[in-house]
C-alpha positions in Angstrom: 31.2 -64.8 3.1 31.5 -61.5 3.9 33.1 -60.5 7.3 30.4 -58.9 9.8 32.5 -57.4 12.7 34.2 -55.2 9.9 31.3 -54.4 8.2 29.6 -53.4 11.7 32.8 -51.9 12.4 32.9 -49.6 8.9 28.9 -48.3 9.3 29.8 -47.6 13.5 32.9 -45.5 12.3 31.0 -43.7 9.6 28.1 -42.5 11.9 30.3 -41.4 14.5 31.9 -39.2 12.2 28.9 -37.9 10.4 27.8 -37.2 14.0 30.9 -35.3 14.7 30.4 -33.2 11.3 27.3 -32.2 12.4 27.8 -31.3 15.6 30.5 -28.9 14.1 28.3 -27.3 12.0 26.1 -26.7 14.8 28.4 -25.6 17.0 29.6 -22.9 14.3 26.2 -21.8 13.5 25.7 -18.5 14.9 23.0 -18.2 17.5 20.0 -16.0 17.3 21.1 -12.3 17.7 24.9 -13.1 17.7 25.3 -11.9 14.0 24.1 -8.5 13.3 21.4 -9.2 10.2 23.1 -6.8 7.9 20.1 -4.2 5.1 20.6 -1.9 2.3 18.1 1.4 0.9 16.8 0.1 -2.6 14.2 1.8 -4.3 12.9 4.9 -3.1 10.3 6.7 -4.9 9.8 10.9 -4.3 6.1 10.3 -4.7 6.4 10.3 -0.7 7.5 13.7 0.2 10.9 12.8 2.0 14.5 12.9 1.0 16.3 9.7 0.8 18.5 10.4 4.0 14.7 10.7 5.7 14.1 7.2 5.1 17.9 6.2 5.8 16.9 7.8 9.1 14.0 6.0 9.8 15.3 3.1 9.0 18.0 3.2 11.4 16.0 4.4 14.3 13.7 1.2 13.5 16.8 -0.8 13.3 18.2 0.8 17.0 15.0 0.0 19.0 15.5 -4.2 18.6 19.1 -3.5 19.5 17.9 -1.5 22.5 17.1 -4.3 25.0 20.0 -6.3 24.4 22.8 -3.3 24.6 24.2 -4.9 21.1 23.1 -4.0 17.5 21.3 -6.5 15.5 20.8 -4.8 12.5 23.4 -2.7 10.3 23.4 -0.6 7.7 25.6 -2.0 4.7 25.9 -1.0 0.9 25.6 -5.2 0.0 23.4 -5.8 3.0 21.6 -9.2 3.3 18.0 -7.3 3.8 16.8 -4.5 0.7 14.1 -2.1 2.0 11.9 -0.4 -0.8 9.3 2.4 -0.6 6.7 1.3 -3.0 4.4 4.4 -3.6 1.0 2.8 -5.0 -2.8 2.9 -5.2 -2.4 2.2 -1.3 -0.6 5.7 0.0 -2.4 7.5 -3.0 -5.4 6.1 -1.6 -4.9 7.8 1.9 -3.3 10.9 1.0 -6.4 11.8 -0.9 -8.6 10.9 1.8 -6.4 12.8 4.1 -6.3 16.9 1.8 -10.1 15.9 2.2 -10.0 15.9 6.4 -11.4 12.1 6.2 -10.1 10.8 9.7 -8.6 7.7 8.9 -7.4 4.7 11.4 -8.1 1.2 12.2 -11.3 1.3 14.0 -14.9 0.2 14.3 -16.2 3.8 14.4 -14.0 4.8 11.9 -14.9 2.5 9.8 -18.6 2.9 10.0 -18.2 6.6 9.3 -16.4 6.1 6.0 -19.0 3.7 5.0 -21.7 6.3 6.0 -19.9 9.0 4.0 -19.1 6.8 0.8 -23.0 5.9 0.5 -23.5 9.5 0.3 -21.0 10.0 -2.3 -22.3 7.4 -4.6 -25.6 8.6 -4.2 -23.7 12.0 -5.7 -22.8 10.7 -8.2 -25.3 8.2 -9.7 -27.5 11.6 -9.6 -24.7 13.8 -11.4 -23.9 10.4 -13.7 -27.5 10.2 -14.9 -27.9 14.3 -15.7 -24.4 14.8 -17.4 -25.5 11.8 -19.7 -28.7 13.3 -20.4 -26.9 16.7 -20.8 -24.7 15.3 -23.0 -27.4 13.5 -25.2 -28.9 17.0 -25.6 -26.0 18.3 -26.9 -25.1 15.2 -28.9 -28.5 16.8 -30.4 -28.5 20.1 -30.9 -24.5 19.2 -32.4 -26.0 16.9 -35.4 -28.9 19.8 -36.2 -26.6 22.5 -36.9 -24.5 20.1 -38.6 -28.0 19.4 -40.8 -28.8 23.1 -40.9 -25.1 23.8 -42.3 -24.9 20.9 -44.8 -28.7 22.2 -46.2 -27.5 25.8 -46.6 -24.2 24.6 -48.3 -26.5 22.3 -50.7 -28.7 25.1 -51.8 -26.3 27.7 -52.6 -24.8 29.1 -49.7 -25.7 30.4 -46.3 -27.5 34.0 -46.3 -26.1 36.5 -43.8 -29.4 36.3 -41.2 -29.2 32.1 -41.3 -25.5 32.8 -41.3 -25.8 35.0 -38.2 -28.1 32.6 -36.3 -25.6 29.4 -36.9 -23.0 31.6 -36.1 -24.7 32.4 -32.5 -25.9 28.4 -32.3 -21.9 27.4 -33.0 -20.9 29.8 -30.1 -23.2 28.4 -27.5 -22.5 24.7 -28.4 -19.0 25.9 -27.7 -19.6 27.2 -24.6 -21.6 24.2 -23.3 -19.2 21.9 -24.7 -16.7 23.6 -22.5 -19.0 23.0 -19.5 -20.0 20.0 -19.7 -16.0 18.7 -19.6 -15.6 21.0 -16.6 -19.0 18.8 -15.2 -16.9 15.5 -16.8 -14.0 16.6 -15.0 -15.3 17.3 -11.5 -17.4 13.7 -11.9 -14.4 11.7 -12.6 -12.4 13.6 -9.6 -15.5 12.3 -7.5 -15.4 9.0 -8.8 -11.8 8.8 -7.9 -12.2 9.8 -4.5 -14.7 6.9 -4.0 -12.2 4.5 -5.2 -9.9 5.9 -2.5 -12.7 5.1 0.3 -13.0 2.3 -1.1 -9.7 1.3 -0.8 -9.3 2.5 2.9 -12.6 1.3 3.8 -11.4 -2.6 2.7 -8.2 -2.1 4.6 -10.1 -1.1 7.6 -12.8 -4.0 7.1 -9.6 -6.4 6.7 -7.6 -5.8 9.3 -10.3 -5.5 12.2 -12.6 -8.7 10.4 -15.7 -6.3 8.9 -17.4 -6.9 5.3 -15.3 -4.9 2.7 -17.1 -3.2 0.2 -17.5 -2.7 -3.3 -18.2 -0.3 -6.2 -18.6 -1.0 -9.4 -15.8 -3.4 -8.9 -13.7 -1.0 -7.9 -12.4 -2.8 -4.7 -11.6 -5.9 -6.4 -9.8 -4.3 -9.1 -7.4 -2.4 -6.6 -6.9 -5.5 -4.9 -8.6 -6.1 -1.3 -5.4 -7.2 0.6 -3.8 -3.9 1.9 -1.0 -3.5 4.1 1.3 -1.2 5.1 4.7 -2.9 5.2 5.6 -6.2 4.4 8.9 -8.6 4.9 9.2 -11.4 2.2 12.1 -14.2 1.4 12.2 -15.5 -1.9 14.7 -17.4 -3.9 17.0 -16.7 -0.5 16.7 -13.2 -0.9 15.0 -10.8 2.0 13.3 -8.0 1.1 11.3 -5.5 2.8 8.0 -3.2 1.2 6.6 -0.4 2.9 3.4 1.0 0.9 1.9 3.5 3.3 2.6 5.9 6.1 0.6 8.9 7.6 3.9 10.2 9.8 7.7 10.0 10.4 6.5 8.3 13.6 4.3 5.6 11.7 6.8 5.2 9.4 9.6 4.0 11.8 6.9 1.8 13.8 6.0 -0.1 10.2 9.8 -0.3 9.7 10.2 -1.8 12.9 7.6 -4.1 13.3 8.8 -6.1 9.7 12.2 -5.9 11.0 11.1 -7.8 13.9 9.6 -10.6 11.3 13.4 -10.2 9.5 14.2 -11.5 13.6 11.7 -14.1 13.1 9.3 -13.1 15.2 5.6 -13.8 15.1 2.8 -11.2 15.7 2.0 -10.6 19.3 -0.9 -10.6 20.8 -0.7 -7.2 23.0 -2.2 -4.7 21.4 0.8 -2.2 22.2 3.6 -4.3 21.0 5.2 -3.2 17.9 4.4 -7.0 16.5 0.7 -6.4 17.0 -0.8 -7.3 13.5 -1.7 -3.8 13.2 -0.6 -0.1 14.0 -2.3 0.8 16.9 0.4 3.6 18.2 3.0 6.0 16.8 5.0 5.2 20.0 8.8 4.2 19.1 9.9 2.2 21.6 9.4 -2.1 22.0 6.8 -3.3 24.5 7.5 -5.2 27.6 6.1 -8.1 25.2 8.0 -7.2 22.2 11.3 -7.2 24.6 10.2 -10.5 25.8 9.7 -12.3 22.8 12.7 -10.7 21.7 14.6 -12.0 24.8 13.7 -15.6 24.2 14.7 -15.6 20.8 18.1 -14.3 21.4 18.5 -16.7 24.8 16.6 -20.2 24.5 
């Protein structure tokens, strides 16, 4: 029979040490903002109109403003650091920088909002009316293209073209040219129309998503472009951190989207003060951490 007091004995002595073990490890964990979080520049893409030392420079003044509160620093700038920041240039930034050489105003309001909408029924009023004429130009055309085609093919078939028939076809190829050449000018402006609706439509969703309106769609375009839009985002997968930062309409907004996913890189959550930097949206330009952003930051760091 086996002995009990030993075997008690045995299982006491091996969870008392597995205890200790842990408690170790605990005790060597670092605690919340006692290891600077270290980030590398990855891909940077000259679509945005600044250097790369721009964005090593607004990334670092994002960086200094969480390390501000605390007198430390709790993020560095390292060649294999833990974090890789990205500036994706995509449909999103091309999206507002069109809007933008066309003077739309563009931020995150009601009003806003309700003025793009305004404006985009307008333009696709435009151009359903310019749509429908260029087809029917283009029909006539399609036209007058296949009787001179006839009217050459019968001359060829019955001994050659004489000089006056020759003259008129000659005159009737020279103004199908000539109309061939404006109706692509007419194709041409229609499609840059068309892609500036996209564009509204794309700001218009991001607008309708982030303040909880009805998005909108044309011709599918929305869907197609994708109706999630934002304008930074911070990411771990497969243990690696990674930071993506789509669109920006200033150096300022630029560091405030930098600093606000560095703040999820902290593990914060978004607040719900409307000037905190980890407000779910960008309401300000400011560069600087809220009296909420600094608390929340405090009691990460502390408790």
């Amino acid at each position: 029979m086996p002995n009990l007091p030993k075997i008690l004995s045995w299982k006491l002595f091996f969870l008392i040490g597995l205890l200790i073990i842990l408690a170790v490890i605990f005790l060597r964990m670092p605690k919340p903002c006692q290891e600077t979080i270290t980030y590398h520049i990855g891909n940077v893409d000259d679509r945005f109109g600044l250097t790369r030392q721009e964005f090593v420079l607004a990334v670092n003044m994002a960086a200094a403003m969480w390390g501000k509160p605390i007198a430390g620093e709790l993020f560095r700038e390292d060649a294999q650091g833990a974090i890789e920041i990205n500036f994706v240039y995509d449909y999103r930034q091309e999206a507002a920088d069109k809007l933008k050489k066309l003077n739309y105003k563009i931020d995150n309001t009601k009003t806003s909002y309700e003025e793009l909408k305004s404006r985009l029924e307008k333009l696709k009023a435009e151009h359903d009316q310019r749509s429908t004429v260029l087809a029917r130009d283009f029909n006539l055309y399609n036209s007058r293209i296949n009787t001179f085609k006839a009217n050459v093919e019968y001359w060829n078939r019955h001994g050659g073209i004489m000089e006056s028939v020759h003259k008129n076809l000659l005159q009737e190829k020279n103004e199908l040219n000539y109309l061939w050449e404006k109706l692509k000018v007419r194709q041409d402006e229609l499609q840059g129309l068309t892609d500036t609706i996209n564009s509204m439509v794309v700001v218009i969703n991001e607008i309708a998503t982030n303040i909880n309106l009805d998005s909108v769609d044309y011709q599918n375009t929305g869907n197609a472009l994708g109706r999630e839009f934002c304008e930074g985002f911070y990411k771990i997968e497969n243990g690696k951190q990674t930071i993506n930062i789509y669109q920006f309409d200033n150096n300022y907004r630029l560091v405030r989207v930098l600093a606000h996913e560095f703040g999820h890189a902290l593990r914060l959550n978004h607040s719900a003060d409307t000037k905190a930097v980890m407000y779910r949206l960008i309401q300000s330009d400011a560069i600087e951490l809220s009296p909420d952003d600094i608390a929340a930051l405090q009691k990460r760091c502390y408790n």
